[in-house]
N, C-alpha and C positions, 0 to 999 in steps of 0.2 A: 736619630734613634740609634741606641749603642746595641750592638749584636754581641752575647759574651758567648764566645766560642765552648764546647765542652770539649774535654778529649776524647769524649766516645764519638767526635763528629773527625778526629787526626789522624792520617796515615802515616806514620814512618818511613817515610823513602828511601831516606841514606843514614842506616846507624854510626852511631859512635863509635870509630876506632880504636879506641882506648877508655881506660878506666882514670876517671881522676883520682886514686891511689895506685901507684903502682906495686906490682908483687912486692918488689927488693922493699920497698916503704912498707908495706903492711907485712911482712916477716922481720923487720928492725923494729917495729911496732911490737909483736907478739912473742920478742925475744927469741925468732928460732933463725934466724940468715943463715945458721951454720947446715944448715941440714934443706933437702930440698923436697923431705917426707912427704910434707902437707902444704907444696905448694899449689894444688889442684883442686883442694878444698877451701883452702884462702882465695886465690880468685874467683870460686863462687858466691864464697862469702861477702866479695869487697862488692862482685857486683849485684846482689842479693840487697847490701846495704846501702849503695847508689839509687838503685830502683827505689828503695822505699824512699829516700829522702824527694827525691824527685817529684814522687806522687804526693808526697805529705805536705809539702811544699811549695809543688805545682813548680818545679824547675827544670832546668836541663843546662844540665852541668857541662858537657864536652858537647861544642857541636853536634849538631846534625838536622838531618830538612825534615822538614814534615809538610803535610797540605790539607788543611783543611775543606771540607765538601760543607758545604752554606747554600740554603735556599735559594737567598736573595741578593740582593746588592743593599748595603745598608751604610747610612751616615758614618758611622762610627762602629769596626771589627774590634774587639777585645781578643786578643790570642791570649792561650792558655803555656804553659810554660815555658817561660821567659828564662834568662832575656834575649832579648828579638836583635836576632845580631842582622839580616837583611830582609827583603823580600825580595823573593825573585821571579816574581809572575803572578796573575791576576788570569784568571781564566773564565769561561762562561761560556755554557751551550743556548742557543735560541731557537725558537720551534721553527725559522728558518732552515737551521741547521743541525739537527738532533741528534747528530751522531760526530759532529766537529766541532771541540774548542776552539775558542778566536782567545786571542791573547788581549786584555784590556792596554790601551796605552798607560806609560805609566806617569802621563801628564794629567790623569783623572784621579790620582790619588797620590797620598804622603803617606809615608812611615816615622812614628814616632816610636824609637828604639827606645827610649827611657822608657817609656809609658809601657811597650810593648802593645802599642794601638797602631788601626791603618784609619787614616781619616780620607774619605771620598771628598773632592775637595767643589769648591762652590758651586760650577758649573755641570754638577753629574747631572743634572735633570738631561742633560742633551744621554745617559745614560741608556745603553743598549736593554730590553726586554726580555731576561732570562726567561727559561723554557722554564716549567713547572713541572718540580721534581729537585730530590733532594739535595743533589749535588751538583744543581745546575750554575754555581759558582766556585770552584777551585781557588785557593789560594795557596801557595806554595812559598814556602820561609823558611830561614836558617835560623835557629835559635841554640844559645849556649854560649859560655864566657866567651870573649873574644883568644884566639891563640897567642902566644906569644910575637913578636917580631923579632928575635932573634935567628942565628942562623947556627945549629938546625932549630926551625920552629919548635916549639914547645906546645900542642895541643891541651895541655891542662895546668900551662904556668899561671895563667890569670882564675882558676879556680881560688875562690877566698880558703884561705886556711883552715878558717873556723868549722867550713864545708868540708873540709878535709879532716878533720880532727875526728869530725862528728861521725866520719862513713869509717876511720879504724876503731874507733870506742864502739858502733855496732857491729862493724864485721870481727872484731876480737871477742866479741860477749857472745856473737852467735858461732864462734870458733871454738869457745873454751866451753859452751852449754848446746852441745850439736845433737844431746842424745835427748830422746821424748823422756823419757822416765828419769828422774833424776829424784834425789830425794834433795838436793840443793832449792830455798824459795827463789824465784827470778823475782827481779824487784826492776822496777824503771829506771833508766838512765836519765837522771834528772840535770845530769852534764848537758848532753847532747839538745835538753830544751833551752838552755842559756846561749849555747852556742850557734841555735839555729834563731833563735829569737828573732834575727834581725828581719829575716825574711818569712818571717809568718803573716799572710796576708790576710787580714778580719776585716 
């Protein structure tokens, strides 16, 4: 049975340290590098416009962990945004122990990083009896491009371009259109749906 995770079941552990645009890139973007006026409103902006692709998208673009709280133990976890760079732990409370995680071995399950799936693998039936209650299964994972391997690392070299094209064409529309009242019509960036195309998941 496949479990598809929601993100209102994710915690955020370890955020992202960085933005996949950086300021100097989205001020060469917006034309203004010479001046460092509106550097505080652009990096609201850039990460205003990460968020939303993230959710729109269901991504996560610069590492970071989250853990999902689950029922049950089930055949097949579906995580929510990808892509699934590790897991690093499997938890679960039992009415022996209701106030202690045990860590599950991780010879009871596989990760499939393409898929962004964990498969419990044949032999779970020998599988421990979670406690009943919502979060009596923890799962804890690192998702987001993988970093670069150079030296110094690069945390947002392996963000695809396109991802990055997409988060200045909205953090610049929502830079140059900041005020409610405008008598300008806003019209949809119909760029930004070609360039995310790839990763719209139907």
């Amino acid at each position: 049975m496949t479990y598809r995770i929601s993100t209102r079941q994710l915690t955020e552990t370890v955020a992202p340290t960085v933005e996949p645009v950086s300021l100097p890139e989205m001020k060469v973007h917006c034309r203004c590098e010479d001046t460092s006026d509106h550097d505080t409103i652009l990096h609201i902006m850039v990460k205003a416009a990460r968020q939303w692709v993230e959710r729109e998208y269901q991504l996560s673009l610069v590492q970071r962990t989250y853990r999902a709280d689950v029922p049950w133990f089930s055949g097949l976890y579906d995580l929510p945004l990808k892509p699934l760079s590790s897991v690093t732990s499997i938890k679960y409370y039992t009415d022996a122990s209701p106030q202690v995680l045990t860590t599950l071995a991780d010879t009871y399950y596989r990760a499939d990083l393409g898929r962004g799936q964990i498969y419990l693998k044949a032999d779970s039936a020998a599988l421990p009896t979670p406690s009943t209650r919502h979060d009596a299964v923890q799962i804890t994972y690192v998702a987001g491009f993988e970093p670069s391997t150079d030296s110094p690392q690069s945390l947002t070299a392996n963000v695809p371009e396109a991802i990055k094209s997409t988060i200045k064409l909205l953090a610049a529309d929502l830079f140059e259109n900041r005020e409610t009242n405008t008598q300008l019509k806003m019209q949809e960036l119909k760029t930004t749906k070609m360039l995310m195309a790839p990763w719209r998941e139907y």
